[in-house]
Backbone as a printed PyTorch tensor [residue, N CA C, xyz], in Angstrom:
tensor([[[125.1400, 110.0040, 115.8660],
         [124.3600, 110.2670, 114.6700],
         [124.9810, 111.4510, 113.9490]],

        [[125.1670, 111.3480, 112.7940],
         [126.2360, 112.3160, 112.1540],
         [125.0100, 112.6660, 110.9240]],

        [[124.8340, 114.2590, 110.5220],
         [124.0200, 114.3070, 110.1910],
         [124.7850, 113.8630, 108.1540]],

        [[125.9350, 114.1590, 108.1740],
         [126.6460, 113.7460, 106.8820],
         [126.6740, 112.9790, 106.2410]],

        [[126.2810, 111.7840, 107.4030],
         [125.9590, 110.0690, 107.1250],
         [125.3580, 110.1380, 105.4650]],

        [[125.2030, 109.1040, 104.6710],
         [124.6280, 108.9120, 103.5060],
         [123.6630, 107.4800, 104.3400]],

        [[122.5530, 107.5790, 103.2450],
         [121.2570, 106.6460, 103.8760],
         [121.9200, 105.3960, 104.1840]],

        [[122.8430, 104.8550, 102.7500],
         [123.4300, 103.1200, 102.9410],
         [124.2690, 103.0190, 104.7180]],

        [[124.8780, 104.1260, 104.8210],
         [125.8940, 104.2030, 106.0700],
         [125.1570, 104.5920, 107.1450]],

        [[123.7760, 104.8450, 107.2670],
         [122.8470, 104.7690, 108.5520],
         [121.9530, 104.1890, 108.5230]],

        [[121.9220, 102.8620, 106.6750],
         [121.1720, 101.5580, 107.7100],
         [122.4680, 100.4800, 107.9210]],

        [[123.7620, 100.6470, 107.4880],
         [124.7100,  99.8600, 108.2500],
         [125.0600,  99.8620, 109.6740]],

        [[124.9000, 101.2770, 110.1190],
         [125.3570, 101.2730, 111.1740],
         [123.6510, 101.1400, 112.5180]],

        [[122.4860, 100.9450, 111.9780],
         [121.1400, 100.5990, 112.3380],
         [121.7740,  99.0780, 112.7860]],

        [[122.3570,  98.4890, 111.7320],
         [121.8880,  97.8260, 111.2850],
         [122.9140,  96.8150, 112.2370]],

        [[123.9740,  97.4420, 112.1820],
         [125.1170,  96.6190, 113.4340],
         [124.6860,  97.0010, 115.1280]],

        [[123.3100,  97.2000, 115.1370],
         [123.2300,  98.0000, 116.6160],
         [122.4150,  96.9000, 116.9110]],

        [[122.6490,  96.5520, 118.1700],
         [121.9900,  95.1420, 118.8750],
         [120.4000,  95.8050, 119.2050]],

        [[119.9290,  94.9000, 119.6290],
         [118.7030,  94.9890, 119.2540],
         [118.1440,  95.6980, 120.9000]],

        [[118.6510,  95.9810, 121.8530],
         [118.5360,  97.0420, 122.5970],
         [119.0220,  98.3830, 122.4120]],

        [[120.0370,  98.3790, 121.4650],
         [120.4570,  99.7680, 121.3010],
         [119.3980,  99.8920, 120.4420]],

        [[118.8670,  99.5440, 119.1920],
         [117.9870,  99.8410, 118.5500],
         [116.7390, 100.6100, 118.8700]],

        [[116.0580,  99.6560, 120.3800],
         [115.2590, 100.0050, 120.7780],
         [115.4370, 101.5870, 121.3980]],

        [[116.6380, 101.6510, 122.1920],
         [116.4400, 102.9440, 122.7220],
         [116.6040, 104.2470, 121.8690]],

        [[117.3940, 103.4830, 120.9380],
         [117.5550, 104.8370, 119.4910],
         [116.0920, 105.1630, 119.0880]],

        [[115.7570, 104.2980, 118.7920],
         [113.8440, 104.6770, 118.3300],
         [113.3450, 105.2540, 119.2460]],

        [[113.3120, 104.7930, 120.8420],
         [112.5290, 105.6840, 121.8650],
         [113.1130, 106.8630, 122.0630]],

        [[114.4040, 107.1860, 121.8280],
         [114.7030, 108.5100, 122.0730],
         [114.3180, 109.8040, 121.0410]],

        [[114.1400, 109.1310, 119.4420],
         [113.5850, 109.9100, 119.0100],
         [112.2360, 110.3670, 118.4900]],

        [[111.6850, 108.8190, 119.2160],
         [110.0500, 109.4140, 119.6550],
         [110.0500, 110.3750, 120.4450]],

        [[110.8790, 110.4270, 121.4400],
         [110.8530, 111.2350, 122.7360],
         [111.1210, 112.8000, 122.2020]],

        [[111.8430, 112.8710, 121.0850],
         [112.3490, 113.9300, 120.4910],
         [111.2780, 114.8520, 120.0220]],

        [[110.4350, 114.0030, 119.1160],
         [109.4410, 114.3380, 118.1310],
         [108.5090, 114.6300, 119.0230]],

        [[107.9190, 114.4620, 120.4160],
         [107.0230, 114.6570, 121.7620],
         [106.1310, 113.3280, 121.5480]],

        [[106.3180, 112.2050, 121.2270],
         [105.8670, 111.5020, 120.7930],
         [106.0780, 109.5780, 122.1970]],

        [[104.9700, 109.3440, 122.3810],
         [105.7630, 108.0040, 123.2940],
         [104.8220, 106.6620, 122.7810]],

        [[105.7450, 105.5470, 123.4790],
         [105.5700, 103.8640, 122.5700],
         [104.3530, 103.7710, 122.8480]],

        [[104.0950, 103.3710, 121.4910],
         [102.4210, 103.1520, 121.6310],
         [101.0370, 104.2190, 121.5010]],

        [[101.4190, 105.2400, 121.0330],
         [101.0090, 106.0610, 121.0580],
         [100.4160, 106.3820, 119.5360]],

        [[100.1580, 105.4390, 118.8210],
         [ 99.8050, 105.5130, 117.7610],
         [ 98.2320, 105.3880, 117.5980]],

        [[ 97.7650, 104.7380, 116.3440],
         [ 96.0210, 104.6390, 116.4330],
         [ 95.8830, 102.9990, 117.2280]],

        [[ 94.8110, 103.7530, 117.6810],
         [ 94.2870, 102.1700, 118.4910],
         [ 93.9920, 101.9390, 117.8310]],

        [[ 93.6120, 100.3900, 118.0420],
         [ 93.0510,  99.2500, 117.5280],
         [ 91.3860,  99.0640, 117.0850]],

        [[ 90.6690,  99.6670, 118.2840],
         [ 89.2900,  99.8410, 118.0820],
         [ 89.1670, 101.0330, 116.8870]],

        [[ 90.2360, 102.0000, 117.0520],
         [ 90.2870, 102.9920, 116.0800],
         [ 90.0350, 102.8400, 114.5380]],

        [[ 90.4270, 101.6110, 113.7840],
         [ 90.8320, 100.9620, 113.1080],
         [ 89.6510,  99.9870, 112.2880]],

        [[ 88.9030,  99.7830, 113.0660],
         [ 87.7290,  98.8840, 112.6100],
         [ 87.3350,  99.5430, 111.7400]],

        [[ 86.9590, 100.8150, 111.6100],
         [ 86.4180, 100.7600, 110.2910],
         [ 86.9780, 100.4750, 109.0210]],

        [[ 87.9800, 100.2780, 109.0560],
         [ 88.6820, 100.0690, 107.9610],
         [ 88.8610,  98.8900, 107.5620]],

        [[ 88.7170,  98.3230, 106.4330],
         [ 89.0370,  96.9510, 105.6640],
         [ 90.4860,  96.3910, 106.1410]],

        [[ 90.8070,  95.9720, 106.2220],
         [ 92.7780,  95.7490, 106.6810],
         [ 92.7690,  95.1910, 105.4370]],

        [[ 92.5390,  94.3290, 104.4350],
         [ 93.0480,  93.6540, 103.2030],
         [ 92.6690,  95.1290, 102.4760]],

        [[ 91.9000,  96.3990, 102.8670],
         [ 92.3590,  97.1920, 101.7360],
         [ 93.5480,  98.1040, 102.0570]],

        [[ 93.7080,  98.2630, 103.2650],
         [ 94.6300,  98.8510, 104.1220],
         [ 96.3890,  98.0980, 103.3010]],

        [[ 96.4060,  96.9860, 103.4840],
         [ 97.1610,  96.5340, 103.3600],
         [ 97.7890,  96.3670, 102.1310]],

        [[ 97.0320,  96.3710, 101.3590],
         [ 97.0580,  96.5180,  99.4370],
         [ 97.6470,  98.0690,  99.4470]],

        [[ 96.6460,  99.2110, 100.2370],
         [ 96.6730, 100.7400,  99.9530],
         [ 98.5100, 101.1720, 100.4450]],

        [[ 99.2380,  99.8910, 101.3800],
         [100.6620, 100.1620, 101.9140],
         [101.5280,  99.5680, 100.5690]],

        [[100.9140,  98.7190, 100.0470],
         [101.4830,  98.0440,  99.3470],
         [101.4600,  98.4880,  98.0940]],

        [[100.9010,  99.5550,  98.0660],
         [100.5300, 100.7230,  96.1420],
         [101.7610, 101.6870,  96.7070]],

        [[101.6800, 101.9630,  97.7930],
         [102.2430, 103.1700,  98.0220],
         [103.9330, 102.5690,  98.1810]],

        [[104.4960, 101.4420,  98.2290],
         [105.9950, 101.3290,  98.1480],
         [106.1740, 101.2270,  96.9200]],

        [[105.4420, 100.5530,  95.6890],
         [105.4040, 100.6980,  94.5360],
         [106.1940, 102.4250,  94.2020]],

        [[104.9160, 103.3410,  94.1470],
         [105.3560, 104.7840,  94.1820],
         [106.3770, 105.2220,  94.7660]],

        [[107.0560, 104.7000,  96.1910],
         [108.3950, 104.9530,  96.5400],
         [109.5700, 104.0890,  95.1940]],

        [[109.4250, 103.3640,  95.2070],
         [110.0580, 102.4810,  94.8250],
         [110.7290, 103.7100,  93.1570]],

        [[109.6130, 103.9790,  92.4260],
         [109.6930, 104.7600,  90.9470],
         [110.1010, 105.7150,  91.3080]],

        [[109.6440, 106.6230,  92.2530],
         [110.5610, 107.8000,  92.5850],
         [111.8620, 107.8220,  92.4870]],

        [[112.4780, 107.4290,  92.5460],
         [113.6710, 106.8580,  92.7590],
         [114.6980, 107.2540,  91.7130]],

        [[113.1930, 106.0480,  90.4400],
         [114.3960, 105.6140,  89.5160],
         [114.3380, 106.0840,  88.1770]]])
């Protein structure tokens, strides 16, 4: 991991990594961050929430990535 990389040249090289190297690249820098698989919000956690608004509210927000941009 070269920190010089430009974004296009570290999802090419993501992107040529078999799909076990992948995996352990991600777990290692969960592991980094103090962070481990699965360790996110549960599921029961979650109920309160609408998922079709959830899912719209992910889907406003790449919009806004998207303009940043450009």
């Amino acid at each position: 991991m070269n920190n010089d990389e430009s974004r296009e040249e570290r999802k090419k090289r993501f992107k040529s990594l078999s799909s076990e190297e992948r995996k352990k690249l991600i777990r290692k820098k969960l592991e980094l961050q103090g962070l481990t698989e699965g360790s996110g919000v549960r599921e029961e956690d979650q109920s309160s929430y609408d998922k079709e608004e959830m899912i719209d509210l992910i889907l406003l927000t790449r919009c806004f990535q998207k303009n940043k941009f450009q």
